[in-house]
C-alpha positions as CSV (number, residue, x, y, z in Angstrom):
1,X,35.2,-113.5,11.6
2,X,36.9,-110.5,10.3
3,X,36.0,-107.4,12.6
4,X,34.2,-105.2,10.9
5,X,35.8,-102.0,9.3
6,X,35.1,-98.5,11.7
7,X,33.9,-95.6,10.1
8,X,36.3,-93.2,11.0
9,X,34.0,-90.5,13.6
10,X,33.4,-86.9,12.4
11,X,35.9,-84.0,13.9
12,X,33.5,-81.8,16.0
13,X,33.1,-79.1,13.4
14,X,34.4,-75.8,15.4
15,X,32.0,-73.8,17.6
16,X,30.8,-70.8,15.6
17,X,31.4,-67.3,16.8
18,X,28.2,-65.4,16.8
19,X,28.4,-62.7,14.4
20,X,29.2,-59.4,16.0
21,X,27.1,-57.0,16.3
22,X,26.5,-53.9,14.5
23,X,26.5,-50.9,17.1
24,X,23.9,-48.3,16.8
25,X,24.6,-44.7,16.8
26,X,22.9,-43.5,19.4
27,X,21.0,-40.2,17.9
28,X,18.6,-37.1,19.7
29,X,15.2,-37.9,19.8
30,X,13.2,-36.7,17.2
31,X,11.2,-34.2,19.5
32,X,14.3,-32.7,20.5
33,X,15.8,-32.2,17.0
34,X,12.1,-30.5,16.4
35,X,12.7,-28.2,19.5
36,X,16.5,-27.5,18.4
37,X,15.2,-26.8,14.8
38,X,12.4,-24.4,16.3
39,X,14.6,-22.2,18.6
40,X,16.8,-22.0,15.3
41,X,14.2,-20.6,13.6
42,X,13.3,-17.9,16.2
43,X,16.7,-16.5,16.8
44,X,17.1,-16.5,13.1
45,X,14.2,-14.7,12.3
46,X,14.2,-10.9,11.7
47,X,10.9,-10.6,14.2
48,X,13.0,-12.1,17.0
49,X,15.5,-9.6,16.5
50,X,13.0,-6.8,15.9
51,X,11.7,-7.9,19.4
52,X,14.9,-8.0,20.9
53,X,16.1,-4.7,19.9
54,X,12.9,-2.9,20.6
55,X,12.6,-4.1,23.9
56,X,16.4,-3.4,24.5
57,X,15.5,0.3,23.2
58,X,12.9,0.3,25.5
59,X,14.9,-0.6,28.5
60,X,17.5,1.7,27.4
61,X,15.3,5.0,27.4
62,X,14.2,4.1,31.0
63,X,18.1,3.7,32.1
64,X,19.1,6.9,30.3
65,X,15.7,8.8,31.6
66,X,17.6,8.5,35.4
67,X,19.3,11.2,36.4
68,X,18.4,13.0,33.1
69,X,15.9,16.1,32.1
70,X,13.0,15.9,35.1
71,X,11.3,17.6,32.2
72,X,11.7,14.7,29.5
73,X,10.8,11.3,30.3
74,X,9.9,8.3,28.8
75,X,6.3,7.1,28.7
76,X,5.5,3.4,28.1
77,X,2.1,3.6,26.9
78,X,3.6,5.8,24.6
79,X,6.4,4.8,24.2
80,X,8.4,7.5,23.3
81,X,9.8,10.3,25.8
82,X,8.0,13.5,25.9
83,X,8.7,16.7,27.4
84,X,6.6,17.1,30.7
85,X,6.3,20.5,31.0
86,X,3.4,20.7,28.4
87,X,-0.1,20.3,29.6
88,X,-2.0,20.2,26.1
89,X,-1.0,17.0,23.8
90,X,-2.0,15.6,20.4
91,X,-1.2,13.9,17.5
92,X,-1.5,14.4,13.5
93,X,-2.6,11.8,11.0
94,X,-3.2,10.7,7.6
95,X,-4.2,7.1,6.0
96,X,-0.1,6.6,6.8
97,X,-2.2,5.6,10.1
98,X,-5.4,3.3,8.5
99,X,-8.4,3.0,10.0
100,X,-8.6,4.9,13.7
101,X,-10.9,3.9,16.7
102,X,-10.7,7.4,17.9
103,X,-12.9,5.7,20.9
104,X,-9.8,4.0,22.2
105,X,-7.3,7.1,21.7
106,X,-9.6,9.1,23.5
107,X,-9.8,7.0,26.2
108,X,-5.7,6.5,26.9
109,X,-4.0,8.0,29.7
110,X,-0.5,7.7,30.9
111,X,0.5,9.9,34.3
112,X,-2.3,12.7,33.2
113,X,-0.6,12.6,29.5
114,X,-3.1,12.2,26.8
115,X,-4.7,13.4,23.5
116,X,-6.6,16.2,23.5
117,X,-6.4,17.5,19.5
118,X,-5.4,15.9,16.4
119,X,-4.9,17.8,13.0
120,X,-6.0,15.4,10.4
121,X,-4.4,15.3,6.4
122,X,-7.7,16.9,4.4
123,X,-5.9,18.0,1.3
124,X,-2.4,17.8,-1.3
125,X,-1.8,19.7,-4.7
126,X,-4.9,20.6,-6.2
127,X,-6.1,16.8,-6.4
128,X,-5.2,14.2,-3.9
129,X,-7.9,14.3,-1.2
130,X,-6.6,12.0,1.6
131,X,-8.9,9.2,1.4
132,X,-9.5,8.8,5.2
133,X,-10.2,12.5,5.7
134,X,-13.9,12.6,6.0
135,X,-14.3,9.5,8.4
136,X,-11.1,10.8,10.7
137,X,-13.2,14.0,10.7
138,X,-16.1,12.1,11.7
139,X,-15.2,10.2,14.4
140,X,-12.6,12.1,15.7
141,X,-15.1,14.5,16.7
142,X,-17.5,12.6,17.8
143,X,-14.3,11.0,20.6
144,X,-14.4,14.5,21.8
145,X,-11.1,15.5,20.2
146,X,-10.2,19.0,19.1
147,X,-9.4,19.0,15.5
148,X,-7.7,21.1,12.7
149,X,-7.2,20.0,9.2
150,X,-4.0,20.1,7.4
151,X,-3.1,20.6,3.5
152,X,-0.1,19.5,2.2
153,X,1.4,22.2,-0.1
154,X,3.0,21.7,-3.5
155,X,5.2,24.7,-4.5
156,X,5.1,23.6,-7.9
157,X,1.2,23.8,-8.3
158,X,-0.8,27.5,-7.8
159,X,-1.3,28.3,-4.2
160,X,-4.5,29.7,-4.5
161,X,-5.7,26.5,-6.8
162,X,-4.4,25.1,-3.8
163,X,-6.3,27.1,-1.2
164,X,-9.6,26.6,-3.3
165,X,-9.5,22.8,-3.3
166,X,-8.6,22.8,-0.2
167,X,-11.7,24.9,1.3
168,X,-14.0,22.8,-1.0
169,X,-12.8,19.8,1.0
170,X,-12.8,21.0,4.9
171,X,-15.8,22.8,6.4
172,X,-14.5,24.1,9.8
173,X,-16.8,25.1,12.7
174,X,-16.6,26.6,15.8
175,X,-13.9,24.9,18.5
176,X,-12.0,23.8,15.6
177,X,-8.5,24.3,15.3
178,X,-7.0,27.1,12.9
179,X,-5.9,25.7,9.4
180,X,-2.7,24.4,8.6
181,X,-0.5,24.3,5.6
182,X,2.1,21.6,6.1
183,X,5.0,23.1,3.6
184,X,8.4,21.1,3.8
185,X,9.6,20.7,-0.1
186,X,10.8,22.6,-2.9
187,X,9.1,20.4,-5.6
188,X,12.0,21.5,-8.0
189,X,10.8,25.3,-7.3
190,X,13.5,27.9,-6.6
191,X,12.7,29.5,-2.8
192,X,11.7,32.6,-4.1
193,X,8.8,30.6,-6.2
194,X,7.8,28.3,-3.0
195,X,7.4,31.3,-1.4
196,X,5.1,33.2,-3.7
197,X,3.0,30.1,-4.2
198,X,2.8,30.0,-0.3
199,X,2.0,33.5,0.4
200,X,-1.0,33.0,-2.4
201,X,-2.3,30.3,-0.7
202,X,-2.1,31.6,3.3
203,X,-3.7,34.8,2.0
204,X,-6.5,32.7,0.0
205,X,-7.5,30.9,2.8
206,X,-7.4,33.8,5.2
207,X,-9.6,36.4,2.9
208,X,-12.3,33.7,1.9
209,X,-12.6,32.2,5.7
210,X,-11.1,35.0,8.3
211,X,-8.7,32.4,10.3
212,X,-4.8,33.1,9.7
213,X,-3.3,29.8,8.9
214,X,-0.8,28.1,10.8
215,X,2.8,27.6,8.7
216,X,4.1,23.7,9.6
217,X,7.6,22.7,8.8
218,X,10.6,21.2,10.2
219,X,12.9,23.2,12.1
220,X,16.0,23.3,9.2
221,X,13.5,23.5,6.3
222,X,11.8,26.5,8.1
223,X,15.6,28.2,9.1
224,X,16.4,27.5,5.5
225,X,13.2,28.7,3.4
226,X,11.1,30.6,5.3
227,X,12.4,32.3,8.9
228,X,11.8,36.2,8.5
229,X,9.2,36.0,5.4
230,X,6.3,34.4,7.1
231,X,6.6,35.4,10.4
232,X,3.6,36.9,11.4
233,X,2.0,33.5,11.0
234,X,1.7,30.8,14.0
235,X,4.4,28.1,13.2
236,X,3.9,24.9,14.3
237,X,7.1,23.2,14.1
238,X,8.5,19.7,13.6
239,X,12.2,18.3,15.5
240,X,12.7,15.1,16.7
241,X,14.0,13.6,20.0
242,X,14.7,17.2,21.7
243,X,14.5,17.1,25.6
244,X,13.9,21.3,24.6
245,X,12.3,23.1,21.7
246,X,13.7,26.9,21.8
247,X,12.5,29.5,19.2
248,X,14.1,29.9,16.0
249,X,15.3,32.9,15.5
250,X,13.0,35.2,17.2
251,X,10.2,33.1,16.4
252,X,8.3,31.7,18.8
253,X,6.6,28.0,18.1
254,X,3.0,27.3,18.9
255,X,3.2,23.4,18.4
256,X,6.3,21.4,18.6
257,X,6.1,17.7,16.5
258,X,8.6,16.4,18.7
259,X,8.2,12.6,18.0
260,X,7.2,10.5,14.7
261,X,7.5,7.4,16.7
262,X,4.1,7.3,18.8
263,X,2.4,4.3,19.8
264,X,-1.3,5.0,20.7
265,X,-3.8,2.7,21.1
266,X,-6.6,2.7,18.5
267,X,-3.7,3.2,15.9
268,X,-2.2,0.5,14.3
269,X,1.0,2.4,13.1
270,X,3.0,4.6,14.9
271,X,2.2,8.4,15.0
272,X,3.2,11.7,15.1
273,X,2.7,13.1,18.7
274,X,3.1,16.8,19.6
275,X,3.1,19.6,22.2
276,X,0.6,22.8,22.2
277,X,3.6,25.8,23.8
278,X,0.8,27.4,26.0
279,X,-1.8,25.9,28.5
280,X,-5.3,25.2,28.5
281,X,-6.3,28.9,29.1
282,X,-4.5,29.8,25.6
283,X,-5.7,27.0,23.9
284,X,-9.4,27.1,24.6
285,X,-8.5,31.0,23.0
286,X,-6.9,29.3,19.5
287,X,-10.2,27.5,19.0
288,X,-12.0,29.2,16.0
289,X,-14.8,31.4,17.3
């Protein structure tokens, strides 16, 4: 028999290469992208950097205070430097400051330092009645604060308009402070004008209630307006970051603003903080009697 025909075997089809592969890129975990993106977002952030430079600021008045004025120092609670050779201390507010626990500013203390009078906005122009007035008033009092009540003058309006709307808002008693007129613009006025308007008002005030009104003003408005017109009137005087407040001219201050920058507990802004020239003796003889 014919042998039969072989069916020719299959070539072993090549062993396939396993497919490569793709390699993963190895990324950061999603928490710490989430941590990278957060401390971004801090040191970004204009609160970070108010921080920073506050507390820098801070630091830096405490390095600067060594070796400087024994007299001038800087006070944390306060935190702002004030002169030390002042035994009597307070502070001058409006509703610039909102709502005051005068409990709690009563009751702070740094090294002896703290607030024993406050002179409260009562009064502008012949209209605006600061609307915290009556309850700073109030309570103030009732801390056990000494307190005076300010009007701020407009040289453009009457003074003795001025004066009368300003008695018919502030009822002073005894151990009050004297009143003050707080005069530091022109109001478009010529200085001659401010002046007539002013003398109007201080002699209102002192025929109808018997106190002589204390002028207040900042040190260059005062030089510029007012030195050698008004001098027979207590000055209370504002300048700014002075380890020293001399007298201008031949006039003698009896309060020196020497800070807007005050932070006092029970106030949620910062505050105007200031310095009685005499000591507790002279003070207690200011009062009105």
């Amino acid at each position: 028999m014919a042998a039969p025909k072989r069916t020719p075997a299959k070539k072993p089809s090549p062993a396939r290469k396993p497919a490569a592969r793709k390699k993963k890129k190895k990324g950061w975990p999603i928490q710490l992208k989430l941590t990278i993106a957060g401390i971004a977002l801090v040191l970004l952030s204009p609160f970070y950097y108010g921080y920073v430079l506050r507390g820098f600021s801070s630091a830096w008045r405490w390095v600067r205070d060594i070796g400087g004025n024994p007299h001038y120092r800087t006070y944390r609670s306060f935190n702002i430097r004030i002169p030390d050779k002042y035994a009597i201390h307070g502070i001058d507010v409006s509703y610039a400051q909102g709502k005051i626990d005068w409990q709690k500013v009563k009751a702070m203390e740094e090294d002896s330092v703290h607030i024993t009078f406050a002179y409260i906005k009562a009064t502008e122009g012949i209209l605006s009645v600061d609307p915290y007035f009556q309850r700073n008033w109030r309570e103030a009092a009732k801390a056990g604060i000494v307190c005076g009540a300010y009007h701020y003058f407009k040289p453009s309006k009457s003074g003795s308009w001025q004066a009368r709307f300003f008695l018919q808002t502030v009822k002073v008693e005894k151990g009050d402070l004297p009143m003050v007129v707080d005069v530091e613009e022109l109001n478009h006025m010529t200085p001659d004008k401010m002046r007539l308007q002013l003398k109007e008002f201080l002699t209102s005030v002192e025929k109808k209630t018997g106190i002589k009104p204390i002028i207040y003003s900042g040190s260059s408005f005062y030089q510029d307006y007012l030195l050698g017109f008004f001098d027979d009137y207590p000055l209370w005087v504002a300048n700014y970051d002075q380890p020293e407040m001399k007298s201008i001219g031949s006039k003698r201050w009896l309060i020196w603003q020497h800070s807007d920058k005050a932070t006092i507990t029970g106030i949620g802004h910062v505050v105007d903080f200031d310095a009685f020239s005499g000591d507790s003796l002279s003070f207690q003889q200011l009062l009105i009697k």
